[in-house]
N, C-alpha and C positions, 0 to 999 in steps of 0.2 A: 399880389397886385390888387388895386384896390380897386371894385366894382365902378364902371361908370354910370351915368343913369340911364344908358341906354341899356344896360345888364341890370338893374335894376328895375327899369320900367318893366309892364308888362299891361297887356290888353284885360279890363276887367274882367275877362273870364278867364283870366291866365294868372290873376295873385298870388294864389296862395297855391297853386299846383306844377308851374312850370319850375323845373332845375335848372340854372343857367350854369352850363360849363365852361363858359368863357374866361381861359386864363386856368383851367386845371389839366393836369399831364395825364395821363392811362394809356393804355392799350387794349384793347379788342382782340379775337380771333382773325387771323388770317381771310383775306377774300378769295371766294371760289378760286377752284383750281386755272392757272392760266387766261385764256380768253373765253373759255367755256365752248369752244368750238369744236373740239374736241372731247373724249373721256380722261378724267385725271390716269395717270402714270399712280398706281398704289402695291408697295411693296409691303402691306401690312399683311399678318398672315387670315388665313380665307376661312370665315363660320359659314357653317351650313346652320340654316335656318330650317331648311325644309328641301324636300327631296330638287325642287326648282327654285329653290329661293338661298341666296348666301350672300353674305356683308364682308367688306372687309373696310375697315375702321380708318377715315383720313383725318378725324379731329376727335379728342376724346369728348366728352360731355359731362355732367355733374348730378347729381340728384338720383332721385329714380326714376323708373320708366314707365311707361302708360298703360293700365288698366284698359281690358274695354268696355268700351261707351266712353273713352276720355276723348275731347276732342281735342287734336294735335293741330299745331299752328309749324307750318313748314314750307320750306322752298326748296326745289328742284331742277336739275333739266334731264331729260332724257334723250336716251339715242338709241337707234336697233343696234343689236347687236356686232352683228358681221358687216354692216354696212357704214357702220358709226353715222349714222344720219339722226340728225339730232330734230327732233321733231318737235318738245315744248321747253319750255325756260323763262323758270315765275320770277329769277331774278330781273330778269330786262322790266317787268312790271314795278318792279320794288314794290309789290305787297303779294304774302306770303299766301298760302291756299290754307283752307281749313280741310281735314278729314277727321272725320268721326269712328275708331274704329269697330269694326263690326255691322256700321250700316256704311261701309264704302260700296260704291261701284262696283260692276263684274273685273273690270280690266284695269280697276287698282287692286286686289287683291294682294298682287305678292308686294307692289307696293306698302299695302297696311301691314302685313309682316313682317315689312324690315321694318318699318316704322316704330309699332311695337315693340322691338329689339334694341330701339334707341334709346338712349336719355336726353335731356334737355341741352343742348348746346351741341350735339354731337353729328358730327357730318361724315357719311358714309358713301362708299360706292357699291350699290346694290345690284347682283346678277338674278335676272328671273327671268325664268323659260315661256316661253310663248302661252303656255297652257296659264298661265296665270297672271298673263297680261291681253292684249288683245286678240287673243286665241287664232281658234284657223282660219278666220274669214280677215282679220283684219280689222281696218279704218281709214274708211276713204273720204271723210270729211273732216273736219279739225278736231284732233290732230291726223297727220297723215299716218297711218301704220302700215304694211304690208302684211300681208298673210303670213301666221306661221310663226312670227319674228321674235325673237330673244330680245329683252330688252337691257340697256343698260342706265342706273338714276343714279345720280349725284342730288344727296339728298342732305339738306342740315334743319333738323328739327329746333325747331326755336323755340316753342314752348308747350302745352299742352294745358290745358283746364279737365280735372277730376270729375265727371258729374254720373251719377247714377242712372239716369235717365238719356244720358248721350243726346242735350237737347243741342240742336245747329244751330245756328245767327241765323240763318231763314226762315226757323221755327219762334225765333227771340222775337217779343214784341220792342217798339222802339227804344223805351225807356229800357228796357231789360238789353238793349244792346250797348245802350249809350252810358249804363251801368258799369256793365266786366269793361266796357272799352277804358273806364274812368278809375277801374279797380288796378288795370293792369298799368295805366298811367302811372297811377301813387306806388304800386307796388316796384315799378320802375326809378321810381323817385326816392324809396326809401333804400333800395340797392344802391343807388350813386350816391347815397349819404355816409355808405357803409364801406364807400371805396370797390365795390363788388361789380365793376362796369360792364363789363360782357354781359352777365344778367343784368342788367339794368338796361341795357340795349336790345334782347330781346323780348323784353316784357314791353318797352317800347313799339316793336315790331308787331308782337301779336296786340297790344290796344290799336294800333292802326288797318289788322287788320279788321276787325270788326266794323272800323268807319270804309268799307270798299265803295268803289264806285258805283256799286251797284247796289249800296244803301243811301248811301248819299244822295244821288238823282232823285230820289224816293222823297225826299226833304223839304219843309221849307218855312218860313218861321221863326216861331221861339224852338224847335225842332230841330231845325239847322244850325242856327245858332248855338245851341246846347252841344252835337256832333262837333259841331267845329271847336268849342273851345277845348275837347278832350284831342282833336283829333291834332290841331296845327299846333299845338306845344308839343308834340309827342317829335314830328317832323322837324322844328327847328332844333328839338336837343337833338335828333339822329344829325343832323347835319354839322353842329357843334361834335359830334363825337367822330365823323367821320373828317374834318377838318384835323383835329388833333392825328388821325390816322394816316392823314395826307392823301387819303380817299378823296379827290379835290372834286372829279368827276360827279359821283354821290352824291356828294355836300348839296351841290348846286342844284341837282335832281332834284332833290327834299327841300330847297328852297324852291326851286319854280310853283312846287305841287302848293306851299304857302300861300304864292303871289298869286296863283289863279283866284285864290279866294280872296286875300287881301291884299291888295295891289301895292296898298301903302305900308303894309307893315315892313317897320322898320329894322326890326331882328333880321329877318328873311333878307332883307335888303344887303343890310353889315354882314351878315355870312355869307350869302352869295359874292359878294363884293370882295370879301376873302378870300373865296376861293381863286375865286380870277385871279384875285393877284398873284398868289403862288403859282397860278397856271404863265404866269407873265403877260396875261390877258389886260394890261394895265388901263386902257380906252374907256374898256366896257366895266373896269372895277371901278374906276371914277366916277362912272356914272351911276352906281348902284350908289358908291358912299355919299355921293350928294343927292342922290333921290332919300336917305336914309336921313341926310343932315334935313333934310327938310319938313320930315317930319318927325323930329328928334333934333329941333336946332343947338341945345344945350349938351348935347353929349359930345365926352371930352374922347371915346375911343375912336368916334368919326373922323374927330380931327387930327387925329394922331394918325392914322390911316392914309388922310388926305396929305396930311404934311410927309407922312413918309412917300409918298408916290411923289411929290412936288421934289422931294427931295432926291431921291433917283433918278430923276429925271435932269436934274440941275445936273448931278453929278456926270451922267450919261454924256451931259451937252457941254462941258467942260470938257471933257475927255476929245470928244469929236475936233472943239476950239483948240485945241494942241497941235491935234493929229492933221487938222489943216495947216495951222502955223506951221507946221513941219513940210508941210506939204509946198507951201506958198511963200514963205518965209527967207526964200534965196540964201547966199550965203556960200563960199566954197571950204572944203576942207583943205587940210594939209596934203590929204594926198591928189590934190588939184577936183573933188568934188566928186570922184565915182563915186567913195562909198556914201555920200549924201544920196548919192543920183538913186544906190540901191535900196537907201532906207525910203524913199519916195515912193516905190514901186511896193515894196513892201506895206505900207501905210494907206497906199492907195485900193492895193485889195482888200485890205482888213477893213475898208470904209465899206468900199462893195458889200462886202460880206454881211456886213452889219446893216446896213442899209436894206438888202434885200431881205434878212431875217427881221425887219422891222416891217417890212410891206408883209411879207408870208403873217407874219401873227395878226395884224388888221386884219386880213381875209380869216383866221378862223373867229376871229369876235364876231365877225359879221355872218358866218357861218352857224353858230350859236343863235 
């Protein structure tokens, strides 16, 4: 399929660095277990790691594993043990946590132990004993811990940086942040060239985390400016790759976080606008694809977008113009008009029906 020039355009500090996946096939690794309300169900068999520390394996991973002072880029939730109370969870954030291992926290401990034990892509359910998480006193501020408590992590290490000196992003000055954010961009860019997309998505992942909120606030200028061009093409290709995964939810997340910044861009706009539509959110898709025609009036995928929802929609309201004809339409059968009278009744709920699943999706657009 051949690029439009909205696939083609890109924001001058997007040229020569953003991948546009629009119109290419793959797949990804599976998303977290369930609703994450729960601990995953895992029937792999159980490593002990350490006398309180064991893994047992829900996704395998690829490469090798991290040295310490490597800083790991990873996402989590956790729950106490016997109570399964789930007390954090970095996915709802969609940006991953940094640890550094050997200079972690007291009560990540067994945490950095499994971590260690990981490779790059590999997602684990890790058991670790109170003693090497938030010990006997607990945590009674965020997060919530009780005394004593076993814990249980659902953990998928996304990717790690090798460095001898185990330096943090809080120790990185700006430029040195806005650096490895831009390194693991192109490094991600040169995976999706290779066909190699799971890595190329979390090398994605960890460039964004380096641009967090709590470096960005920090920002502003040519400064910001420079964070952002690493940070919002990273966002719109996650959301091109979670559209292809029918991750529709995602997609749209990783476009909002675009729009805060640039309200007009018009990528953000068309993908967001995508996703709606598969979500059958068609109001609020319409309105994205013509906030996008607007500033992109020459691109020919908008219209095609536009035209196909004109076109649904035609067809939809043809369908209805029968189904009253039938309704309204008089006329008696041969056998003096019952079985008309039952396909009326019949035709007349299936409007209802459709009618009310037409009001129920207006309230969740407007709920969004």
């Amino acid at each position: 399929m051949d690029e439009s020039p909205l696939e083609q355009q890109s924001q001058s500090h997007e040229q020569e660095n953003e991948i546009v996946t629009e119109g290419s096939a793959f797949g990804h690794g599976e998303p977290p277990s369930q609703d994450g309300s729960v601990p995953p169900k895992v029937d792999s068999p159980v490593e002990v790691l350490d006398e309180k520390v064991s893994k047992q394996i829900i996704k395998e991973g690829h490469g090798s594993k991290p040295s310490k002072y490597s800083t790991c880029f990873l996402h989590y939730r956790a729950w106490t043990k016997h109570t399964q109370h789930k007390f954090e969870d970095t996915w709802q954030e969609q940006q991953p946590i940094e640890l550094v291992l050997g200079k972690e926290k007291k009560e990540m401990t067994g945490l950095a132990m499994g971590v260690a034990s990981m490779k790059s892509g590999e997602r684990a359910l890790l058991h670790i004993g109170w003693e090497l998480g938030y010990g006997k006193d607990g945590n009674f501020s965020f997060p919530n811990v009780p005394p004593m408590a076993d814990l249980l992590y659902e953990v998928e290490v996304i990717g790690f940086d090798e460095t001898k000196e185990g330096k943090a992003r809080s120790d990185m000055t700006v430029e040195e942040r806005i650096g490895a954010a831009d390194r693991r961009k192109m490094d991600g860019n040169n995976l999706f060239k290779d066909d190699k997309l799971e890595e190329a998505m979390q090398q994605y992942e960890m460039a964004i985390a380096y641009m967090g909120d709590d470096f960005m606030f920090q920002l502003y200028g040519k400064y910001q400016d420079m964070a952002l061009a690493v940070k919002n093409p990273c966002h719109l290709n996650m959301a091109a790759c979670l559209i292809k995964l029918k991750r529709y939810d995602e997609a749209i997340g990783h476009c909002n976080i675009v729009l805060t910044e640039e309200e007009k861009n018009p990528k953000a706009l068309f993908r967001r606008g995508k996703a709606k539509a598969e979500l059958g959110q068609m109001d609020s898709a319409r309105e994205d694809f013509r906030k996008a025609q607007k500033y992109a009036p020459d691109d020919n995928a908008i219209r095609r977008e536009l035209r196909g929802i004109a076109e649904q929609e035609k067809a939809v309201y043809q369908k209805q113009k029968e189904m009253y004809k039938g309704i309204f339409g008089g006329g008696r059968d041969e056998s003096g008009g019952k079985g008309k009278s039952r396909n009326w009744l019949i035709m007349l709920w299936q409007w209802l029906v459709s009618l009310f699943s037409r009001i129920l999706g207006r309230n969740r657009v407007k709920a969004d």
